[in-house]
MILUM-826800 format. One record per residue: z, x, y of N, C-alpha, C in turn; residue in three letters. Coordinates in pm, whole numbers, plus 32768, in hexadecimal, padded with zeros to 4 digits. Each point is the difference from the previous one (the first is absolute). Example, Ala and Ser with C-alpha at 12.3 -4.5 7.8 and 13.67 -1.06 7.14 Angstrom:
% MILUM-826800
+------+------+------+------+------+------+------+------+------+-----+
|  n.w |  n.u |  n.v | ca.w | ca.u | ca.v |  c.w |  c.u |  c.v |   r |
+------+------+------+------+------+------+------+------+------+-----+
| 830C | 8527 | 7DC7 | 8000 | 7FA7 | 8077 | 8000 | 805A | 8078 | ALA |
| 7FB8 | 7FDD | 8069 | 8006 | 8052 | 8077 | 8049 | 7FB3 | 806D | SER |
+------+------+------+------+------+------+------+------+------+-----+
END
This chain:
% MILUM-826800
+------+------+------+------+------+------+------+------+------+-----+
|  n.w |  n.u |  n.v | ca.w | ca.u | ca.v |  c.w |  c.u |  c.v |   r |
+------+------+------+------+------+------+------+------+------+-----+
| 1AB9 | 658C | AFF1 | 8024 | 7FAB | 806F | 8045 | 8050 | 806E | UNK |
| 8039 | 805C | 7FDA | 8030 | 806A | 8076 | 7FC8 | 8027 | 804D | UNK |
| 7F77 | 8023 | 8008 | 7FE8 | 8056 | 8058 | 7FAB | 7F71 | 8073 | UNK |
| 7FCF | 7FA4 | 7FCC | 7FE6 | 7F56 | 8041 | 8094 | 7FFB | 8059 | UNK |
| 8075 | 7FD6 | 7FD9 | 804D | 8014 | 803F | 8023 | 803D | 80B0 | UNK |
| 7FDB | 8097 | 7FE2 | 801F | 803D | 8062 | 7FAE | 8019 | 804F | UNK |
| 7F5D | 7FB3 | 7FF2 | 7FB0 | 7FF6 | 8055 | 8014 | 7F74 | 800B | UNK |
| 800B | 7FA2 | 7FDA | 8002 | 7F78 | 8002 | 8092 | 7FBF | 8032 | UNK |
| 8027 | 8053 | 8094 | 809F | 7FE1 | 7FE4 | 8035 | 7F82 | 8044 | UNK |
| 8041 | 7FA0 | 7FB7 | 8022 | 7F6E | 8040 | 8017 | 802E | 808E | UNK |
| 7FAF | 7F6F | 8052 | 800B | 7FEB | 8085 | 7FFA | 7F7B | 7FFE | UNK |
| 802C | 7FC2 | 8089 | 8003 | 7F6F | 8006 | 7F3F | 7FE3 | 8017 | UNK |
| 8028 | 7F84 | 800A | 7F7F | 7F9B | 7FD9 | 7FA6 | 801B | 8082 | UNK |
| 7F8D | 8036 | 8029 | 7FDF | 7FC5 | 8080 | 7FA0 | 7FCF | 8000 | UNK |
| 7FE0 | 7F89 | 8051 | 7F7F | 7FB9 | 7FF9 | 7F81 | 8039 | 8064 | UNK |
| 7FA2 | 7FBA | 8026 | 7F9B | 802B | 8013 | 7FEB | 805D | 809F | UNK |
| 8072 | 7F90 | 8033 | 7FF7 | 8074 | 8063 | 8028 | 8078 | 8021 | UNK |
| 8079 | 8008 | 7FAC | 8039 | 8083 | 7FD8 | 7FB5 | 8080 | 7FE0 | UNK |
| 7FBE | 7FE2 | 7FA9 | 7F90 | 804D | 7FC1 | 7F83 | 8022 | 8048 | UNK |
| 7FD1 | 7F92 | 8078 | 7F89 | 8030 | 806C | 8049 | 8061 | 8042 | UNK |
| 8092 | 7FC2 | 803B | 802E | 806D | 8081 | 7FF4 | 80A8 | 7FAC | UNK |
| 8036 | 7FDE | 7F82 | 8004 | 8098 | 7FA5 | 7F87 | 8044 | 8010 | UNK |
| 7FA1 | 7FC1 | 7F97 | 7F9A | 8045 | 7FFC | 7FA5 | 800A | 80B9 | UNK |
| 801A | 7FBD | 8075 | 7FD3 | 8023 | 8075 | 8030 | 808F | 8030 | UNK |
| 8067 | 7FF2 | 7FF7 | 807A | 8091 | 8015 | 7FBD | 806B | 7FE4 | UNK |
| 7FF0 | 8000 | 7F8C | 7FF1 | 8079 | 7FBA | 7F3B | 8037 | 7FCC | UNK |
| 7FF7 | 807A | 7FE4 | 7F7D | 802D | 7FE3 | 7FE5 | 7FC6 | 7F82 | UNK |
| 7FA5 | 7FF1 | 7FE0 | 7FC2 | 7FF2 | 7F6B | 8060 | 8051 | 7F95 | UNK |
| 7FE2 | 8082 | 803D | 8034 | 806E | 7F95 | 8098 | 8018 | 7FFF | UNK |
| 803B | 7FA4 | 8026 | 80A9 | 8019 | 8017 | 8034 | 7F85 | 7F86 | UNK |
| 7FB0 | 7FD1 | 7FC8 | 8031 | 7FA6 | 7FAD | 7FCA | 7FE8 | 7FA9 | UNK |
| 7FF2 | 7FA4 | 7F6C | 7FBD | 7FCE | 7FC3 | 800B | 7F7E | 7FD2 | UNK |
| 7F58 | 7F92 | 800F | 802F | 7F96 | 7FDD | 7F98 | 7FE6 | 7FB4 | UNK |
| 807D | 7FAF | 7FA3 | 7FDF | 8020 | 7F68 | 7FEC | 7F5D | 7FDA | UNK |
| 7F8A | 7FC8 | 7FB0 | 7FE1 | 7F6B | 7FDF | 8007 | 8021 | 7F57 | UNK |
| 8062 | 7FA8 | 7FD5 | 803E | 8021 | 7F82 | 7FB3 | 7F9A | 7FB0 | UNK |
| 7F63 | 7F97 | 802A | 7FDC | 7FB4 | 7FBA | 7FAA | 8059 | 7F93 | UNK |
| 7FC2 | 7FB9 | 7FBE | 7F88 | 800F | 7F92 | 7F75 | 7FF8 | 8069 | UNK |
| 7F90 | 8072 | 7F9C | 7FBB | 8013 | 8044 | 7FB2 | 7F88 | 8038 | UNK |
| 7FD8 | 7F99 | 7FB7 | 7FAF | 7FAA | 801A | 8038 | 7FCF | 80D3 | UNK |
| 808C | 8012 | 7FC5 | 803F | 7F96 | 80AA | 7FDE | 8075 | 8053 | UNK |
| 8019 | 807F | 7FCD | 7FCF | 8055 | 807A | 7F73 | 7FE4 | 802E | UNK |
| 7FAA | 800C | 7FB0 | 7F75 | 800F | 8034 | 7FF6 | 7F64 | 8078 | UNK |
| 8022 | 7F9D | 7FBB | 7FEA | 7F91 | 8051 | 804D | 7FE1 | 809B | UNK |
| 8055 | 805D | 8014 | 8023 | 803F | 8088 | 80B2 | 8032 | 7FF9 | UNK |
| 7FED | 805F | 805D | 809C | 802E | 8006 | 8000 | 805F | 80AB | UNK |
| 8056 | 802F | 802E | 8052 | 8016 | 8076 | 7FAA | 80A3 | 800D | UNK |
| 7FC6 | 8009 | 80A3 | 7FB9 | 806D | 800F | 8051 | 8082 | 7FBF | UNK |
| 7FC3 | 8062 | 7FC2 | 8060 | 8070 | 7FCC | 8066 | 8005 | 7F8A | UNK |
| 7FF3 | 7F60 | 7FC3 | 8066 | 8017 | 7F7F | 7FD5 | 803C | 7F6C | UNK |
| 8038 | 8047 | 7FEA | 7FC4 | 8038 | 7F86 | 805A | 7FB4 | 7F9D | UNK |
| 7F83 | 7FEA | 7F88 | 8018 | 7FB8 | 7F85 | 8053 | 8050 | 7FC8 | UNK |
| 8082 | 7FE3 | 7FC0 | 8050 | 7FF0 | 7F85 | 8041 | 7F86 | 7FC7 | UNK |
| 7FB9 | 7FF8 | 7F81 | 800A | 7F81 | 7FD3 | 80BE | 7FF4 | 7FE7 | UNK |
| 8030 | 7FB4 | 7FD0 | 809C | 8018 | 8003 | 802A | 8033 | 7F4C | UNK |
| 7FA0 | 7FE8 | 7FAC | 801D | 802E | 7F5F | 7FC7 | 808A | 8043 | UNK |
| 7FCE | 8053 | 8037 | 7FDC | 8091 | 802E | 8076 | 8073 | 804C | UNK |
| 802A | 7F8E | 805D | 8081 | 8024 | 8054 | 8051 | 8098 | 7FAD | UNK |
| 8035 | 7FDE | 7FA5 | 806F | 8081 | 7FCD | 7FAA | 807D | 802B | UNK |
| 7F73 | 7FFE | 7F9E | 7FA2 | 803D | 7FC4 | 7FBA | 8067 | 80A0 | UNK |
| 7FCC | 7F69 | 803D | 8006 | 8068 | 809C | 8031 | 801E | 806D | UNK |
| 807B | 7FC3 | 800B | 8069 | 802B | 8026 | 800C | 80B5 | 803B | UNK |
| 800C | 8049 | 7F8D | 7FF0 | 8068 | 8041 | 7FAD | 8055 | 8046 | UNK |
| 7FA4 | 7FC0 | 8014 | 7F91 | 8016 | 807E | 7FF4 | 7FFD | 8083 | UNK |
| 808A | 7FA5 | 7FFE | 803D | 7FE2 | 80B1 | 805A | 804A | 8013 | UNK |
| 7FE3 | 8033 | 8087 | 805A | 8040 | 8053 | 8083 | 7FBD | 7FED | UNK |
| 8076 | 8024 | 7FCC | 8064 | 7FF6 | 803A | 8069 | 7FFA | 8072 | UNK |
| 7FC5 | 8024 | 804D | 803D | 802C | 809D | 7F94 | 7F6D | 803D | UNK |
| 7FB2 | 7FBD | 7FE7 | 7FCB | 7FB0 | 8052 | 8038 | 7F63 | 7FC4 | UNK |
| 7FE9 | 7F9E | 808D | 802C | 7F5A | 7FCA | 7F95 | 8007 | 7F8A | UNK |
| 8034 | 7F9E | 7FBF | 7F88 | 7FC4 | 7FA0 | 8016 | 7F6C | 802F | UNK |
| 7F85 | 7F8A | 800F | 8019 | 7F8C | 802C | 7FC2 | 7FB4 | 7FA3 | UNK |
| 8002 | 7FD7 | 7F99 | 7FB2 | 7FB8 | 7F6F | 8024 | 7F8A | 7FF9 | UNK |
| 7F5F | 7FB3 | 7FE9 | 800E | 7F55 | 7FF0 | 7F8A | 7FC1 | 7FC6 | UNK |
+------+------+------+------+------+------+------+------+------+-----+
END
């Protein structure tokens, strides 16, 4: 759970628009957004550019992400 943690680090809540102005801001490659469903909900649609990690996967791939970048997961 440690290393989830320190990429995963509490922030307040933001809703949807929060998250357009974010991801508008910024390049593709300055962040990662991450859809923590099961595959089935991915295939049936999800947010241009989010890469699948299911949330029982999370610890496991976790260390695959940049550290130095937001992570924005939902």
């Amino acid at each position: 759970m440690g290393i989830l943690m320190e990429i995963f680090k509490p922030v307040s809540s933001w809703g949807v628009e929060d998250v357009r102005r974010f991801l508008e801001s910024r390049a593709p490659e300055e962040y990662y957004l991450i859809d923590v469903r099961q595959p089935g909900e991915y295939e049936k649609g999800h947010l241009p550019g989010a890469r699948l990690i299911p949330m029982n996967q999370l610890a496991e791939k976790s260390a695959e992400l940049d550290r130095n970048k937001p992570v924005i997961a939902y």
